[in-house]
N, C-alpha and C positions, 0 to 999 in steps of 0.2 A: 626692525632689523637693519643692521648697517648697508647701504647700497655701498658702499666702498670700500674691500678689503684688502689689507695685506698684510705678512705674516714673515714667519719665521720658518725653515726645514735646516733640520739637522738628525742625530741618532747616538744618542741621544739629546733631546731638545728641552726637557722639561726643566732645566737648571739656567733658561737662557731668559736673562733680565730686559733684552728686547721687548716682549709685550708690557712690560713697567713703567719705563722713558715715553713707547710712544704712544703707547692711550693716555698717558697724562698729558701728552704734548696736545695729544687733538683733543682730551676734555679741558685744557686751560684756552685754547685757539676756539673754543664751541663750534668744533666740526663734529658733530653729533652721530652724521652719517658716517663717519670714518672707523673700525676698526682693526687690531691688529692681532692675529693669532700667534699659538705656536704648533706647528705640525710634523712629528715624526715619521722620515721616513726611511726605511733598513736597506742600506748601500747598494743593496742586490735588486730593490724594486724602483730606482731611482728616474728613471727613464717614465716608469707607470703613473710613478708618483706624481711628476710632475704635474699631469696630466689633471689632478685633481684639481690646485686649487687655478690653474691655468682654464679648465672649463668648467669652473663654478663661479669665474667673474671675480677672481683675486687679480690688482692692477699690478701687483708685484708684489716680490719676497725676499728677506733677506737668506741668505746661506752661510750654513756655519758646521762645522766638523760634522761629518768626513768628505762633504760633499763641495766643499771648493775647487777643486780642482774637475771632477769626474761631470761636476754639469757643466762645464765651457763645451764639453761636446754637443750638448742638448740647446743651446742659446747663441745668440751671438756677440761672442762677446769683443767688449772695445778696446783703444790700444792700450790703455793703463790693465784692463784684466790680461792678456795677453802679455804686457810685458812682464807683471808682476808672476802669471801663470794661476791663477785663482778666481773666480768669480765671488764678490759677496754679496750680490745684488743683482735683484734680476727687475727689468720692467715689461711683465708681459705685450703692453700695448705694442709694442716695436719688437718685443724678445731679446731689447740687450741686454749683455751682461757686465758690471762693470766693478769697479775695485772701490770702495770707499776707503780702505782700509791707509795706504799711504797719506791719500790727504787728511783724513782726521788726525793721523799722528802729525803730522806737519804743522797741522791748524792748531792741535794741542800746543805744541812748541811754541806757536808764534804767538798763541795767548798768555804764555807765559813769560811772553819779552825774550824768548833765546837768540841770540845771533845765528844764522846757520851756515851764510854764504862766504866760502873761504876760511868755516871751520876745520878742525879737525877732529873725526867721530867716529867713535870706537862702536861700534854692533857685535853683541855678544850671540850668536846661534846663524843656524842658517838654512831654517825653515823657512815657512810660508811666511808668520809673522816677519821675518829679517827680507825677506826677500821686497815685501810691500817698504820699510823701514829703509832699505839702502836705496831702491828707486827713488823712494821720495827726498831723502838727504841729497844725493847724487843731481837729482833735477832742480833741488835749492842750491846747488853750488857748493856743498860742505866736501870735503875729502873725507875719502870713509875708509876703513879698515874692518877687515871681519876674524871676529876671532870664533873658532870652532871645535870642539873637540875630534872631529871626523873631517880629515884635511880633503877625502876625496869628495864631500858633501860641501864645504866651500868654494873648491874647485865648480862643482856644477852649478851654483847660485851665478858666481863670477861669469861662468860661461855663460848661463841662460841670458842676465840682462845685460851683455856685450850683442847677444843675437837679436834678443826679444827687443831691447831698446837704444842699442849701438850706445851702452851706457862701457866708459872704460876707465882703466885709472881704480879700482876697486883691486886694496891691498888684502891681502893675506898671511896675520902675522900670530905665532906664539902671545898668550896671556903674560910669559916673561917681557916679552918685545913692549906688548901693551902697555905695560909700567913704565917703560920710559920715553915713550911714543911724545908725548906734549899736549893729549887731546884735552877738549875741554867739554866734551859731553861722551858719556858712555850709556847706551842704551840696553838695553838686554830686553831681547826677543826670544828667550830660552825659557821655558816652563819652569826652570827648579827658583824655590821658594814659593811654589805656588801650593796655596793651602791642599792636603795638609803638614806638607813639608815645608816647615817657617822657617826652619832655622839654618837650610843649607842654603848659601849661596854661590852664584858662577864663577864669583871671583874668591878666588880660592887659598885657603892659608897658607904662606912662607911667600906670599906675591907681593911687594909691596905697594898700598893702596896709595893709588895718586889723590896729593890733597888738593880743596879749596875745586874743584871739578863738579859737573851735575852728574846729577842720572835721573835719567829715566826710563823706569823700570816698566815694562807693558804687563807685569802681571799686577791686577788692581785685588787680588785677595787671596790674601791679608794686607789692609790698606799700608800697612809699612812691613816690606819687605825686609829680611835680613843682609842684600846689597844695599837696600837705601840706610838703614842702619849704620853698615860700613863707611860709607860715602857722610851721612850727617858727622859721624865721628871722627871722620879727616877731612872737619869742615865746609866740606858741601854740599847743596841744594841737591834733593833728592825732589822727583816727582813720581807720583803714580799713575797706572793707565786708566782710572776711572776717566779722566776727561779724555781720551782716546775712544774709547766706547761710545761715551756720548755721543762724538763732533763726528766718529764714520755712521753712525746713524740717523745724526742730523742732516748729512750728504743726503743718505738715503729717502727720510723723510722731505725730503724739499724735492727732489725728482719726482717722487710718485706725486705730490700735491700740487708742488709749482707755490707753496708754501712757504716759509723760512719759521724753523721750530723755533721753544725757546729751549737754547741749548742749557741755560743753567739753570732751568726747572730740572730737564732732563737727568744733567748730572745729578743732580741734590736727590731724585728717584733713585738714583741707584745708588747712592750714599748712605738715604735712610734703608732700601731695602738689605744692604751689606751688612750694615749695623743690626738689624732685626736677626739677620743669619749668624749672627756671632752670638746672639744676645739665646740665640736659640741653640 
């Protein structure tokens, strides 16, 4: 049996490709002692839950809906979970709680050769995903814009990480305005196209699409989005958040182990397992 555990909580968890990446990560590393669960717990016993794999000798876990936000109270978390407002990772030894989620999208980008510093970057939503997304643009130096369909839910993003991280300079504009803004990356932190709705996208008919621009869409399925569709179509580099997944898990695994995975096994796991789910 593994003397070293650690896992995943969420509710539901059982759709979460985490324990795929990284027990292959620790059976190509031949850490044999290492495994990693996935463990459901219901919003309401979250405090109890914890409790499980924290006094069964789990070294940590990652978190993922609904519970990023509601366990910062139960951990301590540090100034990226705080600024961002979310924990995605916990390391029991010490009880911190911290964010992978901004640097992996950052890490995504810079594997991909993007310039970031003194861009200019459109972020489509203004949830938890946008909120990790504009910290981390904001702290590479890009000017960012946030486009919303709920102006007073912008308003509170903008507020939080002026407080949370004395982050300012974070614009607030119409998807009309968007069109002729000049950016050169558009992100979208918004759920729609996210299977099984493929064929709506955020940016939205009678808009006109800026050509020869990236995106980078954080939803990884369906591996091509109907914004990256858009965007190929007028010319530009579309990328998916498959290696977003990866690289804030790769954070995560190198904390609990003191390790460095391999991150592009990792991805190519969740590549092949995406493909089986389609295939299925």
């Amino acid at each position: 049996m593994p003397t070293n555990r650690v896992g995943v909580i969420g509710f539901p968890v059982e759709h979460s490709l985490s324990p795929l990446m990284h027990n292959a990560a620790f059976k190509a590393l031949n850490m044999r002692d290492w495994r990693y669960d996935a463990m459901s717990i219901p919003p309401d016993i979250l405090r109890l839950g914890l409790r499980e794999p924290r006094d069964h000798g789990y070294i940590g876990i990652n978190v993922t809906v609904p519970h990023k936000e509601a366990i910062m109270e139960y951990v301590r978390p540090d100034e990226k979970a705080r600024a961002i407002g979310a924990v995605n990772t916990v390391d029991f030894r010490s009880n911190l709680g911290t964010n992978t989620d901004a640097d992996g999208f950052i890490n995504d980008l810079r594997a991909h050769d993007l310039p970031i510093a003194g861009e200019r970057v459109l972020v489509l939503g203004a949830g938890g995903a946008a909120r990790a997304a504009v910290y981390g643009l904001s702290r590479a130096g890009a000017e960012v814009a946030i486009v919303n369909r709920t102006m007073s839910r912008a308003n509170a993003l903008v507020d939080h990480l002026r407080a949370s991280a004395g982050i300012d300079g974070i614009s607030i504009i119409s998807l009309d305005e968007a069109a002729g803004w000049g950016m050169s990356l558009i992100v979208n932190c918004t759920s729609v196209g996210l299977h099984p709705n493929v064929h709506q996208s955020p940016w939205y008919d009678g808009v006109p699409f800026p050509v020869g621009i990236t995106v980078y869409d954080m939803v990884y399925r369906p591996a091509n989005t109907a914004l990256m569709r858009q965007c190929v179509a007028h010319d530009g580099f579309a990328i998916g958040g498959l290696g977003m997944l990866a690289r804030q898990g790769a954070i995560a695994f190198e904390l609990w182990t003191g390790v460095e995975p391999p991150i592009d096994l990792m991805q190519s796991v969740l590549q092949d397992a995406l493909e089986k789910t389609k295939e299925d």
